[in-house]
N, C-alpha and C positions, 0 to 999 in steps of 0.2 A: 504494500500500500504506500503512495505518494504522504508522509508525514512533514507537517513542519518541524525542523529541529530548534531542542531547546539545547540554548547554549550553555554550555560550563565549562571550567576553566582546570584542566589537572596540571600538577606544576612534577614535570619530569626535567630532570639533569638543570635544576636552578631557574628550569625559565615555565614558564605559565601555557599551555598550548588548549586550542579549545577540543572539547571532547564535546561531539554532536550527540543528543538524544529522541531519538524519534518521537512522535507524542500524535494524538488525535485529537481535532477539531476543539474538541472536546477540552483537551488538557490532558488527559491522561495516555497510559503505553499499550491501552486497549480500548477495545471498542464499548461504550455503556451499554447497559441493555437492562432493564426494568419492566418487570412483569408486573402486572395488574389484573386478578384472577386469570381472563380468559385472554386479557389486551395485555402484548407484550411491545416493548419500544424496544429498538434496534440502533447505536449505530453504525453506519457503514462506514469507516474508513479505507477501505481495499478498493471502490467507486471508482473508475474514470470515468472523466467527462472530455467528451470533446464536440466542440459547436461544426455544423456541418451547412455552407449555404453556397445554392448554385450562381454561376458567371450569367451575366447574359448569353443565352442563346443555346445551351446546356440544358442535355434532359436530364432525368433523374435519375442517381445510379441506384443503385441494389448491394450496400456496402454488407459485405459478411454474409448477403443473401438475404438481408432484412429489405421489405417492400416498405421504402418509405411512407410515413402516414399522410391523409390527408388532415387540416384542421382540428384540432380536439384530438388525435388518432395519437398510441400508444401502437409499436411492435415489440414483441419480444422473443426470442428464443436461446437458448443454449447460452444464459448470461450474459445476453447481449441484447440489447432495446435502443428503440429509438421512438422521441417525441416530436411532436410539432410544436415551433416557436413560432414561425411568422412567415410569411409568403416567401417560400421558396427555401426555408431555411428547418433545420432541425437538430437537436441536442440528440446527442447517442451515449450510453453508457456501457461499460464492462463490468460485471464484476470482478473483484479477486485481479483486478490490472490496475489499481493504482499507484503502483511506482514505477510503470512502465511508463515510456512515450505511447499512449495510446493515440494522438494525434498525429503521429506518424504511422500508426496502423490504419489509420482511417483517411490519409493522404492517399497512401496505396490502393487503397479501396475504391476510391472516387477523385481519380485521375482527374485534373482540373477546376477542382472545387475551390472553393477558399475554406480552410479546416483551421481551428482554432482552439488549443487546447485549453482545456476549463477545467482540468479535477483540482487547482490548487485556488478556485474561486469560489467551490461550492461545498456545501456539507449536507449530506441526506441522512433522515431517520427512516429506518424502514417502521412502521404502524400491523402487528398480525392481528384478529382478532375471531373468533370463536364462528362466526357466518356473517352472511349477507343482515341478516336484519339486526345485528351488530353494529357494522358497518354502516347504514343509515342512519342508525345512533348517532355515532359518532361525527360522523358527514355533516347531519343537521348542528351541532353543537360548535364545529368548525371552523368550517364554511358558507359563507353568503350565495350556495349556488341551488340553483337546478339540479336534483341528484342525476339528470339524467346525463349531465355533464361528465361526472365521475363513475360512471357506470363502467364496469371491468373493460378494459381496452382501452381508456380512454385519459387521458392528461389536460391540464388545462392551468394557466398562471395565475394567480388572483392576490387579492392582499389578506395576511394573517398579521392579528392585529396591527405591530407597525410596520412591518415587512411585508416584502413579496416573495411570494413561493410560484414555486413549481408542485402541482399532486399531479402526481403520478397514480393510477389504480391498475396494475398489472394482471390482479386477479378480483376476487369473489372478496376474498379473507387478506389482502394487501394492500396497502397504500403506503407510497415510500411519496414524502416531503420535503423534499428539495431546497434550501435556502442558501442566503449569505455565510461563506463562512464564518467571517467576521462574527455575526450574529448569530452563531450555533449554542451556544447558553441558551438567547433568551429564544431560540427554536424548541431545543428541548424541555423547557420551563412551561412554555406554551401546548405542548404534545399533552406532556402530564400533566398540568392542571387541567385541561379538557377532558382527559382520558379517568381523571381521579371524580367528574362532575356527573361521570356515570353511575359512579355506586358503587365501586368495584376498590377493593383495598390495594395499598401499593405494597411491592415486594422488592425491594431492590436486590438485583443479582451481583456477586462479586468480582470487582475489579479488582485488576494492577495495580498498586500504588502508582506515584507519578515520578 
């Protein structure tokens, strides 16, 4: 996974040299993840991101074998997806590839494009929860949308509280949220207090120290 490093400082043979630490979004050396009975929080530091948008005159490629979406449209397979941002343009992610150049995998892919790597701008939680009618729970409590928006397949931008996200609904029982990295605290502050206005107890699972 692509981490920011924290810097420290070991003092070898008299002099001070820095010793890099990896760390997630987050702060810490592992990923959070917080169960709440049935609703668990994830998050994903191992995520690439890379933005994908065509030249004039460029048709649409088919990168990894993913059918770009139209509008609102979500594809995914084999740890690999791709969103709709904006005419003509789309975010694609990997799992388990963020400390890779994934934007150099996705250059190869779609010969001509303008490709712009993003896993070091953004932080995702992934959201599991128990079914569908879970998940409108939740959805309504959220977000200001149309469920029919988020309905499995389907992604869309919008604002949470002071931020703007990205949801993602991959499946029935998923929704991964997309935000500022900057802003991954008060992303996952926002998750759980939503997720805690269901009724449901929190459990935090154990982390790494930092």
């Amino acid at each position: 996974m692509k981490w920011f490093p924290r810097i420290l400082l070991t003092r070898m043979e008299g002099a001070c040299v820095t010793d890099l630490k990896p760390i997630t979004a987050l702060g810490a050396s592992s990923a959070r993840v917080q169960s709440m009975g049935s609703l668990t929080l994830c998050e994903t530091p191992d995520l690439a991101f890379a933005s994908l948008a065509l030249r004039r005159g460029q048709g649409v490629p088919t990168p990894f074998g993913l059918a770009l979406p139209q509008a609102g449209g979500f594809v995914g397979q084999n740890g690999l997806g791709a969103f709709w941002t904006g005419s003509d343009q789309w975010m694609l992610c990997a799992e388990g590839r963020g400390d890779s150049d994934f934007a150099a995998d996705v250059r190869a892919q779609a010969p001509g494009c303008s490709v712009t790597e993003q896993t070091d701008g953004w932080a995702a939680v992934d959201v599991t929860v128990a079914d569908d009618a879970q998940m409108q729970t939740l959805l309504a409590k959220l977000v200001n949308l149309n469920p029919e928006f988020l309905s499995p397949g389907h992604a869309t931008r919008t604002g949470l509280h002071h931020m703007t996200v990205f949801v993602v609904r991959p499946n029935t029982t998923q929704l991964r949220v997309i935000g500022m990295r900057s802003l991954a605290d008060s992303l996952w502050h926002t998750l759980a207090t939503t997720a805690k206005r269901l009724g449901v107890s929190s459990r935090p699972q154990a982390q790494s120290p930092n």
